[in-house]
C-alpha positions in Angstrom: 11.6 -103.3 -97.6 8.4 -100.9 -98.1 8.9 -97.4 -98.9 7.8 -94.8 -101.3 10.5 -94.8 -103.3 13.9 -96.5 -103.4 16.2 -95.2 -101.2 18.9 -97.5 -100.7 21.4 -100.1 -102.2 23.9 -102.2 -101.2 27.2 -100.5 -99.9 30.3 -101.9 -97.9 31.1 -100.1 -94.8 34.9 -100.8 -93.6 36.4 -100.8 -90.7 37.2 -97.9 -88.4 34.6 -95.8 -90.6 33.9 -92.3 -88.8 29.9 -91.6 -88.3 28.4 -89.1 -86.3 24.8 -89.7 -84.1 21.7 -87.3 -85.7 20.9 -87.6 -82.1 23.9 -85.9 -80.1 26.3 -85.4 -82.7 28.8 -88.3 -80.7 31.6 -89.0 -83.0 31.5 -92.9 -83.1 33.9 -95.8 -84.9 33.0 -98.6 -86.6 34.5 -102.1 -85.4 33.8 -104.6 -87.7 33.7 -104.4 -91.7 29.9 -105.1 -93.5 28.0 -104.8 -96.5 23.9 -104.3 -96.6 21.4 -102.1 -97.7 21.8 -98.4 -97.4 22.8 -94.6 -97.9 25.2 -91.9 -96.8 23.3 -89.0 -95.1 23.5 -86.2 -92.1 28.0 -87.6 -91.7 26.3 -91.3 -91.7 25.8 -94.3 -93.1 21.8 -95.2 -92.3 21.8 -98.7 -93.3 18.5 -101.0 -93.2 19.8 -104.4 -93.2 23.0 -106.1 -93.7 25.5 -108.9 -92.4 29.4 -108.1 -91.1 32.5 -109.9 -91.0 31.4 -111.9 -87.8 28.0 -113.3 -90.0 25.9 -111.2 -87.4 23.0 -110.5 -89.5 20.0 -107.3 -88.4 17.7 -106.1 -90.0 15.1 -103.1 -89.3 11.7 -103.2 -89.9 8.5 -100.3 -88.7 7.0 -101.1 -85.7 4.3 -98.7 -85.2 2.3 -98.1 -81.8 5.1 -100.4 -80.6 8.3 -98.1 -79.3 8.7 -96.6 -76.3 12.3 -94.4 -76.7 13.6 -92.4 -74.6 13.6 -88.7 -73.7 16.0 -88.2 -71.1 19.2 -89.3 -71.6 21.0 -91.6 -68.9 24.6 -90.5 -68.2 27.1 -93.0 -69.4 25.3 -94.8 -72.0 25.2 -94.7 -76.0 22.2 -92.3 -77.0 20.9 -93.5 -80.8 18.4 -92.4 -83.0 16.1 -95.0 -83.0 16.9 -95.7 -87.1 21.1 -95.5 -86.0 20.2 -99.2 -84.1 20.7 -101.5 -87.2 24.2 -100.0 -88.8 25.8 -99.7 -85.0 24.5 -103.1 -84.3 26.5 -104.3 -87.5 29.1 -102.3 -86.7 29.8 -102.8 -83.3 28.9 -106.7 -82.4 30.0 -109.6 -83.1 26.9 -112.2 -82.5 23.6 -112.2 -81.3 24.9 -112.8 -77.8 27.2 -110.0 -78.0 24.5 -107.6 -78.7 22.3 -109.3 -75.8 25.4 -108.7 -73.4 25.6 -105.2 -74.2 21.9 -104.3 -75.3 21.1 -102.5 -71.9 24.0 -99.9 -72.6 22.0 -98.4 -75.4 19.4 -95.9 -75.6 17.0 -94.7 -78.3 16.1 -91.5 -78.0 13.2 -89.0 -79.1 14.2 -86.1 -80.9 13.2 -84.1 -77.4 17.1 -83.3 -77.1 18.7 -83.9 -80.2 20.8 -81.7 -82.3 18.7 -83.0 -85.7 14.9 -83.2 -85.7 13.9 -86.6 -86.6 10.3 -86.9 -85.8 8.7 -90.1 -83.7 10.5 -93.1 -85.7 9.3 -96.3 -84.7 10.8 -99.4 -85.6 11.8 -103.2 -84.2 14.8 -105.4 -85.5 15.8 -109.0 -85.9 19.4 -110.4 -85.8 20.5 -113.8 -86.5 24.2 -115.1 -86.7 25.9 -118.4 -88.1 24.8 -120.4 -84.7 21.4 -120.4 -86.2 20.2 -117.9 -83.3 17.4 -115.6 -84.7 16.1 -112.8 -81.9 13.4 -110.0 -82.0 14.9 -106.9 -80.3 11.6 -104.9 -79.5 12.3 -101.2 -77.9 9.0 -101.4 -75.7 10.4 -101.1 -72.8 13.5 -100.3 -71.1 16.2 -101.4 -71.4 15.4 -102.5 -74.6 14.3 -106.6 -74.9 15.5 -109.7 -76.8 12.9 -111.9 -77.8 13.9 -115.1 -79.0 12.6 -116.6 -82.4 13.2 -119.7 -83.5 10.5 -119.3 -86.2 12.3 -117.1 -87.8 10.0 -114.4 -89.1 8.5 -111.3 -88.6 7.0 -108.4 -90.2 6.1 -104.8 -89.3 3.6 -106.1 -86.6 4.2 -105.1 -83.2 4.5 -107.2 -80.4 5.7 -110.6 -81.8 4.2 -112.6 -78.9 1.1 -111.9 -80.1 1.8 -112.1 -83.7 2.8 -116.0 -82.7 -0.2 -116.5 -80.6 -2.6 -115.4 -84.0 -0.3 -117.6 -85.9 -2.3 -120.8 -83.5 -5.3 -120.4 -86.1 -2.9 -121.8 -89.2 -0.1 -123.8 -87.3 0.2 -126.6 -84.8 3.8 -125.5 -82.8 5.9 -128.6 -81.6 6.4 -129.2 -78.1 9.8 -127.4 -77.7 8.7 -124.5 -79.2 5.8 -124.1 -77.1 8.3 -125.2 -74.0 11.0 -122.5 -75.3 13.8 -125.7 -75.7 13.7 -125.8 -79.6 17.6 -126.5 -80.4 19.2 -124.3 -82.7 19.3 -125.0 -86.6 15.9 -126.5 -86.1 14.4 -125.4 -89.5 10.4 -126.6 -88.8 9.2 -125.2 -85.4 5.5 -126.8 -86.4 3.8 -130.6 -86.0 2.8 -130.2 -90.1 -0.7 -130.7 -88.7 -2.9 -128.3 -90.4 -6.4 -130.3 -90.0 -9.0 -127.7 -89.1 -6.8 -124.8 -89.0 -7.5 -121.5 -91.1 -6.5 -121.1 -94.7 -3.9 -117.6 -94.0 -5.3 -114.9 -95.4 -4.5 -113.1 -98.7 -3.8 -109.4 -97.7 -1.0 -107.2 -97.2 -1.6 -106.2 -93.5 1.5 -106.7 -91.9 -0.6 -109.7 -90.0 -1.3 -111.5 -93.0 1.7 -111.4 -94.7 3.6 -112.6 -91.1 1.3 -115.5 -91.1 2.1 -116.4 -94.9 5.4 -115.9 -94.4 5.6 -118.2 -91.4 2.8 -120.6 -93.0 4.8 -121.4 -96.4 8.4 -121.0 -94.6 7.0 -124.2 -92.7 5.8 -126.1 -95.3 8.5 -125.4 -98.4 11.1 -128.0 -99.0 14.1 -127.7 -96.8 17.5 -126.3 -98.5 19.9 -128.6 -99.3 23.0 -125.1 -100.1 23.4 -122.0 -100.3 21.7 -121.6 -103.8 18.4 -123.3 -102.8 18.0 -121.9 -99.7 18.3 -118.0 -101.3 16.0 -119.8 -104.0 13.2 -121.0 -101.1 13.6 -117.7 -99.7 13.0 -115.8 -103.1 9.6 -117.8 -103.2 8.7 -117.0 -99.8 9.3 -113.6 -100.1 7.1 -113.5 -103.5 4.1 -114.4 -101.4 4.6 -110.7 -99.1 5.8 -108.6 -102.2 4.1 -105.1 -102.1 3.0 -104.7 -105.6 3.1 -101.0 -106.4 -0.3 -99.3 -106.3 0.1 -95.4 -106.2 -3.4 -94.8 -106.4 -4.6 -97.3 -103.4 -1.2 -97.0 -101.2 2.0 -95.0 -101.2 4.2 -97.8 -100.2 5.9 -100.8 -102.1 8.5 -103.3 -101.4 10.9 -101.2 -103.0 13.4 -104.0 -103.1 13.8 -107.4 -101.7 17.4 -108.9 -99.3 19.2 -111.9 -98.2 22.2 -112.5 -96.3 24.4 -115.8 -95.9 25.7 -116.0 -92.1 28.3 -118.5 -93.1 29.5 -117.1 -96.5 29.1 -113.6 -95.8 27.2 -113.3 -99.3 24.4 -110.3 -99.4 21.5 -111.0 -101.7 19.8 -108.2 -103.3 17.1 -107.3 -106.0 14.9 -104.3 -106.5 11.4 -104.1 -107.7 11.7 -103.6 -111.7 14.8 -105.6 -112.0 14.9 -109.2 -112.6 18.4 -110.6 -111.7 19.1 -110.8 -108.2 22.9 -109.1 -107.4 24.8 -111.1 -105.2 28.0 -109.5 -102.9 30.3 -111.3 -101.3 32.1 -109.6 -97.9 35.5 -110.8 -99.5 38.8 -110.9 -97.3 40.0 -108.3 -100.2 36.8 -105.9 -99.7 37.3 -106.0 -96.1 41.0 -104.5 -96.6 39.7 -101.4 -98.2 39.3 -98.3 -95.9 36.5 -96.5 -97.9 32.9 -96.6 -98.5 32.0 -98.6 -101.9 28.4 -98.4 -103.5 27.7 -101.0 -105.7 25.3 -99.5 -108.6 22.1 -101.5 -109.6 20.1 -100.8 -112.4 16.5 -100.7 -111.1 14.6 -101.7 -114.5 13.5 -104.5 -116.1 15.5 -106.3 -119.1 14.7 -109.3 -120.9 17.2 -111.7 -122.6 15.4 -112.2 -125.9 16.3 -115.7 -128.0 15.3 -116.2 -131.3 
């Protein structure tokens, strides 16, 4: 996650947990119990990414030049701040195809109407749950669309068909994904063919880092657990790390996330610390009825052996 600063940690969310839209000030309920990334603002919890009790996974990311939202709203449907998406997606579904049945009830709106000024936030999302189902959900257009991905990745680009179209220059794609009949749980979605395809690039544009990200994710040495496969995505990750440069740009990866779809286990680190905190969504944490914020200490410490 890029931002300026650090602004949020990891925090469980229970179940039947009272929030209120920015948008229209619509008292909602949460469903379903979760732990993620976030913060407690404006009588809600904004949360950036996260898994629930179900193992439905989402995640948030900026999407600019890409969102089309929504300035009248339609009667009868759900009317969201475009940044409310990920937490009542986590709250409210239980799978990727549950939020596919229902995605057309939702709107996200401009702050033309709303009861809080918000500004023009523009932002995509991905979801994945323990079938191995991994969807972009891309508010271009409405009703909003479901893309899906068995890559796997994406970044801050917009428009992910073309983002796998560039990807052509690095990759050769197998024959079901270009045929849209890759099964699910497939975990290479390319031949291994590199010969006279580009070397990816080395920068930080959201392009290049998409195209890394894919590029090593393809090539790294399949998972054999849990621990390896937050290990392989630990190393992927460190190839798209922000580093932070104040006087060049105002944005870092502030921290890095994983989530286990099976175990329910949250994976979380931020930039100056070293040891990656690990939460599990327990049968005990989901019993309590309150918010929890787990504290981590954003520095770096050594363990020093003489």
């Amino acid at each position: 996650m890029d931002w300026p600063t650090l602004g949020a940690g990891p925090v469980f969310c229970p179940r039947n947990f009272e929030w209120q839209s920015v948008y229209d000030h619509q008292q909602y309920q949460t469903k379903y119990a979760l732990i993620g990334s976030g913060g407690y603002h404006d009588h809600e919890l904004d949360v950036s990414d996260g898994v629930n009790e179900h193992g439905l996974a989402v995640q948030k990311l900026t999407f600019t030049n890409g969102t089309q939202l929504v300035d009248e709203p339609t009667p009868g449907k759900i009317h969201l701040a475009p940044y409310e998406l990920s937490f009542y997606l986590l709250a409210n579904f239980k799978s990727v195809q549950d939020i596919s049945d229902h995605l057309a009830e939702i709107e996200l709106m401009t702050d033309h109407y709303s009861y809080q000024k918000y500004g023009k936030v523009e932002l995509h999302f991905a979801a994945a749950d323990p079938t191995g189902r991994v969807v972009v959900i891309e508010p271009d257009q409405h009703p909003i669309k479901i893309i899906e991905n068995p890559l796997g990745v994406l970044t801050n680009s917009n428009h992910f068909g073309r983002q796998i179209d560039k990807l052509r220059q690095y990759v050769e794609f197998t024959p079901e994904f270009d045929a849209g009949t890759v099964p699910l749980n497939t975990p290479r979605v390319t031949t291994g063919n590199v010969s006279g395809k580009s070397i990816p690039p080395g920068s930080y544009t959201p392009n290049s880092r998409f195209v890394r990200a894919a590029y090593y994710k393809e090539r790294i040495n399949l998972a054999t657990d849990e621990n390896t496969a937050v290990d392989n995505a630990w190393h992927l990750l460190d190839s798209v790390n922000v580093p932070q440069n104040t006087e060049h740009q105002a944005t870092y990866s502030v921290y890095r996330a994983a989530v286990d779809c099976d175990s329910l286990s949250y994976y979380y680190q931020p930039y100056h610390a070293k040891q990656v905190v690990k939460i599990r969504l327990t049968n005990e944490l989901i019993r309590l009825n309150q918010l929890r914020f787990f504290p981590v200490n954003d520095k770096i410490t050594f363990k020093e052996i003489n």
